[in-house]
N, C-alpha and C positions, 0 to 999 in steps of 0.2 A: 504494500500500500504506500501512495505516498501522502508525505505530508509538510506542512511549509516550517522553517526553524528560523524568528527572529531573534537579532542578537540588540543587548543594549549595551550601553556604558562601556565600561572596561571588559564586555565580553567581544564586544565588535571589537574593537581595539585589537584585541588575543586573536581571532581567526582572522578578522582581515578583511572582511563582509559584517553587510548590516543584515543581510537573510539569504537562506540557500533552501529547494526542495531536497528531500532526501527519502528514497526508495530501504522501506523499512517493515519487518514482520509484522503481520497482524498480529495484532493480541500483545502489543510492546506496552509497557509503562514507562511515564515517563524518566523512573528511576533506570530500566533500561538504556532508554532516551539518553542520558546522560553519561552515561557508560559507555553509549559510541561515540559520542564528542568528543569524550574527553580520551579514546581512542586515537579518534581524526584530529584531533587539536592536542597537541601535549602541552602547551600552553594553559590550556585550563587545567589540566591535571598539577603540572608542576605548580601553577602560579597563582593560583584560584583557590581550589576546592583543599578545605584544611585533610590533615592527614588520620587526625583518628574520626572527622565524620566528612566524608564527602562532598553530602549534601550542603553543609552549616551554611553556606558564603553563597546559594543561588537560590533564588525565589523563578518561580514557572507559574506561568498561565498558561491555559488552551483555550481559543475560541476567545477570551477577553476575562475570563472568568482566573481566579489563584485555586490551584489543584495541589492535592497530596501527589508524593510519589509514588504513591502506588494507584496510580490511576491509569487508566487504560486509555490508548490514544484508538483514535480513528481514522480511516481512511480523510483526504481531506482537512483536518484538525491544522490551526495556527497556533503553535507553540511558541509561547516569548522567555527567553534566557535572561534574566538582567541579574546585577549583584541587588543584598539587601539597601534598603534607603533609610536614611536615618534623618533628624530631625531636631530643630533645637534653638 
């Protein structure tokens, strides 16, 4: 299935692209999801995502809505990548 991956802030920065389609199994979540990324981009893995939790440093949406990782993508679905935002 495919589906759309946008990047923000210092994720676009990392790949190099503000969004790419990407040819991905049915039935992936998006914690999979990220797991290819950070595959395809070592960048995010080295430089991004902390070491004893992966997840800690990236917030995901699909479709415009904030999802768990263990959520299930869909054919079609716009996934958005960005770091957390802070405030103050």
């Amino acid at each position: 299935m495919r589906i759309k991956v946008r990047y923000f802030a210092r994720y676009r920065s990392l790949v190099g692209k503000s969004e790419e389609e990407l040819e991905v199994s049915d039935g992936i979540t998006v914690r999979d999801l990220i797991e290819i990324l950070k595959e395809r981009y070592p960048a995010l893995k080295n430089e991004v995502f902390a070491e004893d939790d992966d997840l800690a440093d990236v917030n995901v949406s699909r479709n415009g809505r904030y999802v768990s990782f263990d959520e299930i993508l869909r054919e079609g679905d716009i996934v958005a990548i960005f770091p957390p935002v802070s405030g103050g």
